[in-house]
N, CA, C and O atoms as a printed pandas DataFrame, in Angstrom:
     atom_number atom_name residue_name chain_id  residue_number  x_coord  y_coord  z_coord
0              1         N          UNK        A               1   83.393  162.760   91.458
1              2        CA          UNK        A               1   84.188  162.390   90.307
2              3         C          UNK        A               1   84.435  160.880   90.254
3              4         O          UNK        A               1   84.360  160.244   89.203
4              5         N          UNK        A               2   84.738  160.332   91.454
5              6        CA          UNK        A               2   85.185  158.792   91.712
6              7         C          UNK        A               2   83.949  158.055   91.055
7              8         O          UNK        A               2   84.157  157.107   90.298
8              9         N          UNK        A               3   82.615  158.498   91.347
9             10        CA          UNK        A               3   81.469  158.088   90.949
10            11         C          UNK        A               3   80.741  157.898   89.571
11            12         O          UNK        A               3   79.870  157.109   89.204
12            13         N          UNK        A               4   81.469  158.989   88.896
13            14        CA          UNK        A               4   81.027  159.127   87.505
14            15         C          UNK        A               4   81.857  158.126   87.050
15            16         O          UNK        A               4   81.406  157.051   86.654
16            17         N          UNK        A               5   83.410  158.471   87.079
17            18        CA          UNK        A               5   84.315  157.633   86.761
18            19         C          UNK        A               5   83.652  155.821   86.953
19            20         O          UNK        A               5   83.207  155.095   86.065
20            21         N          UNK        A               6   83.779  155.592   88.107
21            22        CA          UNK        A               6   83.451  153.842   88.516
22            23         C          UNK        A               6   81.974  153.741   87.342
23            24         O          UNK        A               6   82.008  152.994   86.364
24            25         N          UNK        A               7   80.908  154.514   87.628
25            26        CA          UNK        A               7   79.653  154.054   86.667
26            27         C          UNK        A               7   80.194  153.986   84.998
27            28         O          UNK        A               7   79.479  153.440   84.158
28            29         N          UNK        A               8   81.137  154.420   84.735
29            30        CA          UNK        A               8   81.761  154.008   83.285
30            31         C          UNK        A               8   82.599  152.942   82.971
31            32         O          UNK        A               8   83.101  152.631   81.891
32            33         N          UNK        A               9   82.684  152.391   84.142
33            34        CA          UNK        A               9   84.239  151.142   84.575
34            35         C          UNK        A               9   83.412  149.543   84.367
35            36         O          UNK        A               9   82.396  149.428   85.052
36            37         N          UNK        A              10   83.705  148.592   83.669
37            38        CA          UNK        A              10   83.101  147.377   84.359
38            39         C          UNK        A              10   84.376  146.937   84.588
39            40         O          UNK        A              10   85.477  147.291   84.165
40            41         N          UNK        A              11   83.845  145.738   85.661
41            42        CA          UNK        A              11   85.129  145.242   86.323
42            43         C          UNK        A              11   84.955  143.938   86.148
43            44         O          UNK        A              11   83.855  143.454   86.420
44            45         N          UNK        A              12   85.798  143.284   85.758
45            46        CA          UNK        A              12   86.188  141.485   84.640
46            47         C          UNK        A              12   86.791  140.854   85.779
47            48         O          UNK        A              12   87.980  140.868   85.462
48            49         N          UNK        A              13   86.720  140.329   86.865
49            50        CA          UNK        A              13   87.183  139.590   87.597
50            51         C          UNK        A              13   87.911  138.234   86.553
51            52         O          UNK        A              13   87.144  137.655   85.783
52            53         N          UNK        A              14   89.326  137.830   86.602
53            54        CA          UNK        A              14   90.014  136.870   86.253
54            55         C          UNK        A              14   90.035  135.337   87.065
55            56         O          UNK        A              14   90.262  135.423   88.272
56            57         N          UNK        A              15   89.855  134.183   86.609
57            58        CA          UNK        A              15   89.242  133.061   87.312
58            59         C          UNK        A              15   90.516  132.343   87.713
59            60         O          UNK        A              15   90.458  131.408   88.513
60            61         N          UNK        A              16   91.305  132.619   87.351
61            62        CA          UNK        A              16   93.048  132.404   87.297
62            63         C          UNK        A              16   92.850  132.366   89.048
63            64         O          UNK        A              16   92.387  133.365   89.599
64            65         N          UNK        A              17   93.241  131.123   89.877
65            66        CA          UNK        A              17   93.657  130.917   90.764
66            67         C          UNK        A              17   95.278  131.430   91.401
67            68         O          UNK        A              17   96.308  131.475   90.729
68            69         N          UNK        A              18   95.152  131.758   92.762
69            70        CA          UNK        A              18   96.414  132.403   93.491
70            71         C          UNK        A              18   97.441  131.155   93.139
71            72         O          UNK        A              18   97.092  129.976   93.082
72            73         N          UNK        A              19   98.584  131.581   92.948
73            74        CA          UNK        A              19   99.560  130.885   92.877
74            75         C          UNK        A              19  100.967  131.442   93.391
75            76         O          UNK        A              19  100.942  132.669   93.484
76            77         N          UNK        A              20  101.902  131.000   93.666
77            78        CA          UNK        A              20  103.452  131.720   94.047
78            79         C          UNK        A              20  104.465  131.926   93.062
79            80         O          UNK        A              20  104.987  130.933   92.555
80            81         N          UNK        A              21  104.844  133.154   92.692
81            82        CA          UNK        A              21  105.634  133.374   92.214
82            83         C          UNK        A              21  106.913  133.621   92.189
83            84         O          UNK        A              21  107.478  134.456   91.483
84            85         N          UNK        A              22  107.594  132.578   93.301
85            86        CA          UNK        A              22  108.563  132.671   93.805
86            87         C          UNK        A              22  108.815  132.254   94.890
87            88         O          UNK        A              22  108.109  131.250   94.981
88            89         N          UNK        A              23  109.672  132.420   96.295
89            90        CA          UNK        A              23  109.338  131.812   97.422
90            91         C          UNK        A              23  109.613  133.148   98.201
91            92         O          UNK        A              23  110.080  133.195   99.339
92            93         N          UNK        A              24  109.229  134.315   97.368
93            94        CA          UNK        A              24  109.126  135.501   98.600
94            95         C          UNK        A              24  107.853  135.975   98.238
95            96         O          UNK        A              24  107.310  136.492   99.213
96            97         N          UNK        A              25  107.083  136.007   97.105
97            98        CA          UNK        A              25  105.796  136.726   96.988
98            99         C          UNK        A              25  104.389  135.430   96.831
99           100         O          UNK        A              25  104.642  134.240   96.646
100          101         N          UNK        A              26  103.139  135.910   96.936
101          102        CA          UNK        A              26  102.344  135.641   96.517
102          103         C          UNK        A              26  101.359  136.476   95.020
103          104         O          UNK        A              26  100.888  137.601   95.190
104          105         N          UNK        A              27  101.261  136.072   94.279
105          106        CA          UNK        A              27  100.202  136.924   93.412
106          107         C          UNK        A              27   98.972  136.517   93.227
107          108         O          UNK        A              27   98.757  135.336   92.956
108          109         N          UNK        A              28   98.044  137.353   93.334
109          110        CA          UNK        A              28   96.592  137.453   93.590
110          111         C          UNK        A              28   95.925  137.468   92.641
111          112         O          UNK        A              28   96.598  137.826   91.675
112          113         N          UNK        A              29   94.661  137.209   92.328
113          114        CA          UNK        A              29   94.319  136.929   90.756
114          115         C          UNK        A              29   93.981  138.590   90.090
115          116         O          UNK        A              29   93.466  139.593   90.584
116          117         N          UNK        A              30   94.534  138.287   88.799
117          118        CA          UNK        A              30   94.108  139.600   87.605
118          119         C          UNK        A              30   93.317  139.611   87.973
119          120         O          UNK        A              30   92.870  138.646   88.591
120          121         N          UNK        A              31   92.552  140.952   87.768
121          122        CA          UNK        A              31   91.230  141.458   87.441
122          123         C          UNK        A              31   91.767  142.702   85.741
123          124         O          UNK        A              31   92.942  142.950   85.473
124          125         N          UNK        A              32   90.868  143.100   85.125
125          126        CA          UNK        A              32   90.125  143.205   84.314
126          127         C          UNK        A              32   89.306  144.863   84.566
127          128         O          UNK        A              32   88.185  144.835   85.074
128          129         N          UNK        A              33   89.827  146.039   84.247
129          130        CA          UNK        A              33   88.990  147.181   84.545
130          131         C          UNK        A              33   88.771  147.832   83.152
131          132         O          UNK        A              33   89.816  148.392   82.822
132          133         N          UNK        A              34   87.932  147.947   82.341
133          134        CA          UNK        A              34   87.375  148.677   80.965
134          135         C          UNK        A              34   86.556  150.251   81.113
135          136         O          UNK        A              34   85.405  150.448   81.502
136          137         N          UNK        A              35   87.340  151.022   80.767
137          138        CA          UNK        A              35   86.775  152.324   80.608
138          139         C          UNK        A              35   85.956  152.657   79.001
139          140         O          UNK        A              35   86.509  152.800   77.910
140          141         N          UNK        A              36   84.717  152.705   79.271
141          142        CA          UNK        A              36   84.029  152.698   78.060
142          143         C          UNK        A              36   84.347  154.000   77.471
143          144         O          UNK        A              36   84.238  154.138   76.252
144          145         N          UNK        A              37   84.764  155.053   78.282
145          146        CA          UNK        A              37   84.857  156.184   77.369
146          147         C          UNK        A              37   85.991  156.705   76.492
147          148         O          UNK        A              37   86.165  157.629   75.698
148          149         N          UNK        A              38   86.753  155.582   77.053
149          150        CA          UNK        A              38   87.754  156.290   76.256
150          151         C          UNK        A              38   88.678  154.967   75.657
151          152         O          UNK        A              38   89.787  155.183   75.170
152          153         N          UNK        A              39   88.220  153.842   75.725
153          154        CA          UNK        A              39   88.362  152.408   75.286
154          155         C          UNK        A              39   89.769  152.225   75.832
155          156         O          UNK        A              39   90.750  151.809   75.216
156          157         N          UNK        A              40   89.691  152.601   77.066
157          158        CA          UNK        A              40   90.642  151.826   78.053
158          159         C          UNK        A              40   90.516  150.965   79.033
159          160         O          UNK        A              40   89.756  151.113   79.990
160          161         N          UNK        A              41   91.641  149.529   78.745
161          162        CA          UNK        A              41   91.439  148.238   79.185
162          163         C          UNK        A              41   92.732  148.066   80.223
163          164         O          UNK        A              41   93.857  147.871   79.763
164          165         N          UNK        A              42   92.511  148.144   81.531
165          166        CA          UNK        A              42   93.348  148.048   82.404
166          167         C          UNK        A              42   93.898  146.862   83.030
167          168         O          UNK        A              42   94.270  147.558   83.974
168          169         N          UNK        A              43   94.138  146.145   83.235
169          170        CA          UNK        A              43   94.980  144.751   83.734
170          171         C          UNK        A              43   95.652  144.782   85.011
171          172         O          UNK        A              43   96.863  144.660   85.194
172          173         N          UNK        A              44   94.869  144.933   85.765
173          174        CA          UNK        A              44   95.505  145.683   87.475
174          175         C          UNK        A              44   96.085  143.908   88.246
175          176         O          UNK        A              44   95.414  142.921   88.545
176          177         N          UNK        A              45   97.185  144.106   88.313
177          178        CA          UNK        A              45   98.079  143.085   88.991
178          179         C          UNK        A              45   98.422  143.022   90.467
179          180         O          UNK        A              45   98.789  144.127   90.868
180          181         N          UNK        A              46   98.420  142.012   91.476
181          182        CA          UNK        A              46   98.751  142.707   92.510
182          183         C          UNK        A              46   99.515  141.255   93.563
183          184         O          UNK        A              46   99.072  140.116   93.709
184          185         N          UNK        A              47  100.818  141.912   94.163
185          186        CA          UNK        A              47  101.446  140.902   94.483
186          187         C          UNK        A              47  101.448  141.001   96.084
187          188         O          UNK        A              47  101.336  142.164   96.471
188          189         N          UNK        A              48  101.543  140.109   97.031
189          190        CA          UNK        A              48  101.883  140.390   98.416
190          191         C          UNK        A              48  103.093  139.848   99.013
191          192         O          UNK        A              48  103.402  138.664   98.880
192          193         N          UNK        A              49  103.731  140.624   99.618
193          194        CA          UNK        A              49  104.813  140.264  100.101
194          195         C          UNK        A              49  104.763  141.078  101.158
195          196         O          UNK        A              49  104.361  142.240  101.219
196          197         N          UNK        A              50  105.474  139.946  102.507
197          198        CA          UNK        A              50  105.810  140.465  103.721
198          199         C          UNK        A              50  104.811  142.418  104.083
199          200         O          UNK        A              50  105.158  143.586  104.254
200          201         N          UNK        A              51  103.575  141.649  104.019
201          202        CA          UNK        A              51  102.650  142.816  104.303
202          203         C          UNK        A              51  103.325  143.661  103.340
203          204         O          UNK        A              51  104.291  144.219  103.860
204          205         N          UNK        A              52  103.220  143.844  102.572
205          206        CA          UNK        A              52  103.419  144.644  101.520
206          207         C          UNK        A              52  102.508  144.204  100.171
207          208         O          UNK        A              52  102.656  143.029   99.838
208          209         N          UNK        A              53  101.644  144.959   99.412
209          210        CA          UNK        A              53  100.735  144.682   98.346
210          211         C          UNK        A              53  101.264  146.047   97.376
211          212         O          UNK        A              53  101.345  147.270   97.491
212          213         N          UNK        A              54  101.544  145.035   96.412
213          214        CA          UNK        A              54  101.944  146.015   95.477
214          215         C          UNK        A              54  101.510  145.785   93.930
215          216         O          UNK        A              54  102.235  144.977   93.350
216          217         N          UNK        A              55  100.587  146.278   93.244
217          218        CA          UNK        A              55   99.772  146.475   93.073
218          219         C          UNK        A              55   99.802  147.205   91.381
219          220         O          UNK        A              55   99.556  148.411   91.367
220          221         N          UNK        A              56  100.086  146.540   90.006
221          222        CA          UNK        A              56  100.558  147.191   88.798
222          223         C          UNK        A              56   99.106  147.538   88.044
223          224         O          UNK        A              56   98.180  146.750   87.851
224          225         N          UNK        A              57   99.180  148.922   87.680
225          226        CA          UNK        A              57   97.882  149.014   86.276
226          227         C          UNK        A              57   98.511  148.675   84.965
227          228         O          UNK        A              57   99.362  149.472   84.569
228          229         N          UNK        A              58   98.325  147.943   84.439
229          230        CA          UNK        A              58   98.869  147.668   82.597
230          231         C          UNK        A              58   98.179  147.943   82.002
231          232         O          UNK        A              58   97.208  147.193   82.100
232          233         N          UNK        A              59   97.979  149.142   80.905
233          234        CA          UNK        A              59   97.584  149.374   79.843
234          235         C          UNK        A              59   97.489  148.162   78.796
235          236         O          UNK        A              59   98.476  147.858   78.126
236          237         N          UNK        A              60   96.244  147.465   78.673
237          238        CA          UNK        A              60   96.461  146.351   77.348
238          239         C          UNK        A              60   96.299  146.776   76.549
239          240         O          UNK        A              60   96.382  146.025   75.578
240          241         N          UNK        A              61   95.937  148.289   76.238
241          242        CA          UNK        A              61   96.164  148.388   74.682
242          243         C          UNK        A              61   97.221  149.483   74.122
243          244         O          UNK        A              61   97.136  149.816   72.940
244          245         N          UNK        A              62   98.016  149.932   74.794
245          246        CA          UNK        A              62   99.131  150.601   74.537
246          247         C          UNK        A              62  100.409  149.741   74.996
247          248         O          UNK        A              62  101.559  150.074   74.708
248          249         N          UNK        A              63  100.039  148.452   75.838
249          250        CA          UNK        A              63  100.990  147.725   76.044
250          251         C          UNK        A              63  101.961  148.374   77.148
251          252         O          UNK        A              63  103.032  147.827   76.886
252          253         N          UNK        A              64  102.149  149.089   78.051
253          254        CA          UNK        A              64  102.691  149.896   78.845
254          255         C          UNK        A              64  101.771  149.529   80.655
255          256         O          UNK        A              64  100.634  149.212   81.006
256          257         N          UNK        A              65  103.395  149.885   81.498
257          258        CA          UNK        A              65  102.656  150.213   82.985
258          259         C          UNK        A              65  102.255  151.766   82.961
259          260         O          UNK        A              65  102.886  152.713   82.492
260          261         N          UNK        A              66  100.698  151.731   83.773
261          262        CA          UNK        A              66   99.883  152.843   83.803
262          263         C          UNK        A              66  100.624  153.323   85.442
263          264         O          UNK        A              66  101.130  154.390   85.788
264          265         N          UNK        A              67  100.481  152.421   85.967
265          266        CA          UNK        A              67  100.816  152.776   87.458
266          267         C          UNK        A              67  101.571  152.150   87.986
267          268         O          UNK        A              67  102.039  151.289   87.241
268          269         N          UNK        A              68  101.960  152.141   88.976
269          270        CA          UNK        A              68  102.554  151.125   90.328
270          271         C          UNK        A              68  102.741  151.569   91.739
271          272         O          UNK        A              68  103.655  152.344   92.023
272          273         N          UNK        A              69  101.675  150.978   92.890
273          274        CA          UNK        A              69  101.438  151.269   93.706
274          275         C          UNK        A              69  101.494  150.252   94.406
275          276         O          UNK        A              69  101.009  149.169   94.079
276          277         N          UNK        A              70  102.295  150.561   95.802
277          278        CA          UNK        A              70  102.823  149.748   97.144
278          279         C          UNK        A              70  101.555  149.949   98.522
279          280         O          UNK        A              70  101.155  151.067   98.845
280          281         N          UNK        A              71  101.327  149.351   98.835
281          282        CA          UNK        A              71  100.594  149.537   99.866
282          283         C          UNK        A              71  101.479  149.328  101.399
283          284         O          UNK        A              71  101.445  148.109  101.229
284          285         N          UNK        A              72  102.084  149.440  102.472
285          286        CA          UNK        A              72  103.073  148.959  103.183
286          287         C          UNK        A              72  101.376  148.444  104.398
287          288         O          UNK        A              72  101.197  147.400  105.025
288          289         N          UNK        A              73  100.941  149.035  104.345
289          290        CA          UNK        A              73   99.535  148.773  105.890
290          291         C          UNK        A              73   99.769  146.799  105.616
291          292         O          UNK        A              73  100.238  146.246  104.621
292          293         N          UNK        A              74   99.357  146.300  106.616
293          294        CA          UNK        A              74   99.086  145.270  107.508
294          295         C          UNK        A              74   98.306  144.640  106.556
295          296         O          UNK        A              74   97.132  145.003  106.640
296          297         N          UNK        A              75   98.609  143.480  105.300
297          298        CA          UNK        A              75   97.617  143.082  104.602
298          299         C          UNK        A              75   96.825  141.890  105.321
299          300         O          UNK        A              75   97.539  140.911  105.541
300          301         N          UNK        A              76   95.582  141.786  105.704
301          302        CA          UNK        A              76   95.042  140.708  106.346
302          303         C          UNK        A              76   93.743  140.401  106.051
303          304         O          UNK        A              76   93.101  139.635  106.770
304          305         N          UNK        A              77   93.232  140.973  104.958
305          306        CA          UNK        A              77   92.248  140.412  103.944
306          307         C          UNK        A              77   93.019  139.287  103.213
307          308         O          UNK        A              77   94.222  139.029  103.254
308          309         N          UNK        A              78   91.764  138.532  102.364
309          310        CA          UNK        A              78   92.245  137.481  102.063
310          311         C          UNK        A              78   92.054  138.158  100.269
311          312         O          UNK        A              78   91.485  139.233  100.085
312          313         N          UNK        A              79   92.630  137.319   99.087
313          314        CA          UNK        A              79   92.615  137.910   98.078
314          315         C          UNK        A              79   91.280  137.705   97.494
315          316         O          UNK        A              79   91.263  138.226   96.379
316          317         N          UNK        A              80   89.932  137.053   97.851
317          318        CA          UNK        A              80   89.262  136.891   97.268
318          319         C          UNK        A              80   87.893  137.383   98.122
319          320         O          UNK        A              80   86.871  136.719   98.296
320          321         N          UNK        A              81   88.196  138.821   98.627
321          322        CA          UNK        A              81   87.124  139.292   99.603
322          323         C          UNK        A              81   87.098  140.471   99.012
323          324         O          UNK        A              81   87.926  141.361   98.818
324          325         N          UNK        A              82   85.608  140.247   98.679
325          326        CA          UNK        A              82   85.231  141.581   97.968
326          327         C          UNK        A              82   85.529  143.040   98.617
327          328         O          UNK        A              82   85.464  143.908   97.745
328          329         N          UNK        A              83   85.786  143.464   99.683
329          330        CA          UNK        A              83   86.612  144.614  100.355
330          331         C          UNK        A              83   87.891  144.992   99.192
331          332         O          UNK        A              83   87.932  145.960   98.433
332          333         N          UNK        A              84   88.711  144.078   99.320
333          334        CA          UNK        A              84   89.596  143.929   98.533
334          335         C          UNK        A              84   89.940  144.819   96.881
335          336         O          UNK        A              84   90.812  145.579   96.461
336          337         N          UNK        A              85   88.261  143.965   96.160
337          338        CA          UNK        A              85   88.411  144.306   94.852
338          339         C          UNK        A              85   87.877  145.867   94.776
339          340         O          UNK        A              85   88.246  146.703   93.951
340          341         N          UNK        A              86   86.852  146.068   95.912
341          342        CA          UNK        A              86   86.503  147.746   95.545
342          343         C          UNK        A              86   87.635  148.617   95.944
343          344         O          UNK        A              86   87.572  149.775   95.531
344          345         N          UNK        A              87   88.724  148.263   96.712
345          346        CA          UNK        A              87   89.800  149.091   97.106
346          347         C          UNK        A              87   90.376  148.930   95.771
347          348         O          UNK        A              87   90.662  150.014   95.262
348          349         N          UNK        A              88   90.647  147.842   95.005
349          350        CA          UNK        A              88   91.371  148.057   93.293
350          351         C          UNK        A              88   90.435  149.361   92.640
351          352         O          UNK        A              88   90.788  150.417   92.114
352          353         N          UNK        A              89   89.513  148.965   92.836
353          354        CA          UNK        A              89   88.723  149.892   92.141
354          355         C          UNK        A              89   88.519  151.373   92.484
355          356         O          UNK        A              89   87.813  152.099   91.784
356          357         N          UNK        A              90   88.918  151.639   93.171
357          358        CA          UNK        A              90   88.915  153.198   94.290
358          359         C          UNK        A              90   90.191  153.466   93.743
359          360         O          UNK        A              90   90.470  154.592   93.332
360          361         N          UNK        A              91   91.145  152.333   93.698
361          362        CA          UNK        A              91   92.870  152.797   93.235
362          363         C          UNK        A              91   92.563  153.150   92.132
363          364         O          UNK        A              91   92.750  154.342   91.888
364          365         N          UNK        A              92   92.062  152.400   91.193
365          366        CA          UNK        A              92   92.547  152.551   89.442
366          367         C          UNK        A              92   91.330  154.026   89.293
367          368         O          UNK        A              92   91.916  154.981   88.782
368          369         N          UNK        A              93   90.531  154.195   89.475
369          370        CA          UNK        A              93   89.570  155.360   89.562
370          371         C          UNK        A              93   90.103  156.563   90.123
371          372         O          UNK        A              93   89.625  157.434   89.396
372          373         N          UNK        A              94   90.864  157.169   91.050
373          374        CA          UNK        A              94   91.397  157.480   91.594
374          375         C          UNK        A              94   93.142  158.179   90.235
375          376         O          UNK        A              94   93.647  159.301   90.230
376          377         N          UNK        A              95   93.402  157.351   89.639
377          378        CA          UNK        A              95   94.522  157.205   89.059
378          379         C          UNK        A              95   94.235  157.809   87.352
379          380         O          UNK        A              95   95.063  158.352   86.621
380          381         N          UNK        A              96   92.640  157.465   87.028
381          382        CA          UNK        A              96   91.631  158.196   86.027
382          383         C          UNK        A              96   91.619  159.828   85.924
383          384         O          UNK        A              96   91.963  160.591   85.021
384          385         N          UNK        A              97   91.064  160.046   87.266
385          386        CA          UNK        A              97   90.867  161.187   87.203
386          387         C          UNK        A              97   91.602  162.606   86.616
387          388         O          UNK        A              97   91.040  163.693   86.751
């Protein structure tokens, strides 16, 4: 199912550099997930704090949060390692089904 799902998904990586949003979090760059079948455009957000990644789906075209998911595990990837973006992508696929 994860499979069918992802082969319908492209994924828009955002060029938007890491920046701080505060002096307790970091946020990691947008990405960009499009479901051709059903013309849904996802806006997956994701912040780190104190090993904690937490992680928003936004509906851009109903304007609404789809999801919100915490990760608590040991974050020690860096935000721009592709490991990273297929785990977004396993989440928001995952959240499809």
């Amino acid at each position: 199912m994860i499979h069918s799902i992802m082969s319908s998904m492209s994924y828009i990586p955002e060029n938007s550099e890491e920046s701080l949003t505060g002096d307790w979090a970091t946020r990691l760059n947008d990405s960009y997930l499009h479901d051709s079948r059903e013309d849904l455009v996802l806006k997956i957000s994701s912040i780190v704090h104190d090993n904690e990644v937490i992680t928003t789906a936004w509906d851009v075209n109903k304007n609404r949060v789809r999801s919100i998911h915490v990760n608590i595990a040991n974050y020690t990837r860096t935000p721009r390692d592709p490991a990273y973006d297929k785990e977004q992508l396993l989440f928001i696929s995952a959240l499809m089904q």
